[in-house]
C-alpha positions as a Python dict, from the first residue, in 0.01 Angstrom:
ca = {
    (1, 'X'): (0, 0, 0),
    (2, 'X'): (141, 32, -347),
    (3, 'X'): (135, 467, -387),
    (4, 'X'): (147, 423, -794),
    (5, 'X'): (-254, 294, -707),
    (6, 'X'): (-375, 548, -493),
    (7, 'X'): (-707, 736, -648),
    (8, 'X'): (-632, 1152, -613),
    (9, 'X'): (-739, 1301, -288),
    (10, 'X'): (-675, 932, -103),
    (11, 'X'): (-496, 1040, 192),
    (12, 'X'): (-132, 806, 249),
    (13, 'X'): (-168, 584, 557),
    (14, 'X'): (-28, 694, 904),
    (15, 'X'): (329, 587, 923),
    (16, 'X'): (430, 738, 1269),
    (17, 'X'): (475, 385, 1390),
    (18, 'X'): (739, 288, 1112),
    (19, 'X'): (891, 608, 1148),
    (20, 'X'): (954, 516, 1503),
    (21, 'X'): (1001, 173, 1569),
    (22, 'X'): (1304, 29, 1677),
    (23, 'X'): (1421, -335, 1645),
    (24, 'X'): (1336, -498, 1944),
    (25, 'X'): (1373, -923, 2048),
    (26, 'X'): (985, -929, 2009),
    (27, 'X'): (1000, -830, 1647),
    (28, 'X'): (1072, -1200, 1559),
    (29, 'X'): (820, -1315, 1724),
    (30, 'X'): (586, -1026, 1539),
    (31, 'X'): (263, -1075, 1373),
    (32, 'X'): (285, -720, 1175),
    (33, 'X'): (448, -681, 841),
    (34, 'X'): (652, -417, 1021),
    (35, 'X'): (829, -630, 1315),
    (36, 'X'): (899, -892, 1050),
    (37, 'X'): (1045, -662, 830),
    (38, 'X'): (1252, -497, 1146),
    (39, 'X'): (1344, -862, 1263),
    (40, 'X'): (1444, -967, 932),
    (41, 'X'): (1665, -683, 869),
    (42, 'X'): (1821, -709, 1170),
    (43, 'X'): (1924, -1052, 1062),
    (44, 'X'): (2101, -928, 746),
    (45, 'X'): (2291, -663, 929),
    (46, 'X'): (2378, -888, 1203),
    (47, 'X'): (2526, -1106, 963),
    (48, 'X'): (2708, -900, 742),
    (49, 'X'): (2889, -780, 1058),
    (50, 'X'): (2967, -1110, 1150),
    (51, 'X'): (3156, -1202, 800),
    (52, 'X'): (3344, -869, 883),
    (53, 'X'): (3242, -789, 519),
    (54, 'X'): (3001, -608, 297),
    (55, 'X'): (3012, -843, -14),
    (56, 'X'): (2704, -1002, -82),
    (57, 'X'): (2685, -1341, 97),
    (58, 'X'): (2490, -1514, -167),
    (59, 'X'): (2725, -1401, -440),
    (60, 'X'): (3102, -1493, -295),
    (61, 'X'): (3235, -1553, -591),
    (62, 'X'): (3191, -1221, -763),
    (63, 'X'): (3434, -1053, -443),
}
C-alpha cells in the first residue's frame, strides 16, 4: 500500500506479521508478497556471502 495515497484518518495496515517473520525454506515456495520478498532476499545475502564480497555483482567492473 503506497502511504503517499492514503485519504486522512485511513488507518495503516497491520504489519505485526512483517515485523515478525523470519526467513524460513517455505518462503520460496510462498504465495504472499511477504515470503517472496523474505525468500528473495535471502538469496541476495546468501550470495553476496558466497563471493566473500560486498561489491555489487551486476556491476564488477566498477570494484
Amino acid at each position: 500500500m503506497d502511504v503517499k495515497k492514503q485519504q486522512a484518518g485511513t488507518p495503516l495496515p497491520d504489519t505485526t506479521n512483517m515485523a515478525d517473520h523470519q526467513y524460513s525454506v517455505e518462503d520460496y515456495e510462498g504465495g504472499t508478497q511477504l515470503e517472496q520478498g523474505t525468500a528473495e532476499t535471502h538469496e541476495m545475502v546468501s550470495d553476496v556471502y558466497m563471493t566473500g564480497n560486498n561489491a555489487d555483482p551486476q556491476n564488477q567492473d566498477r570494484v
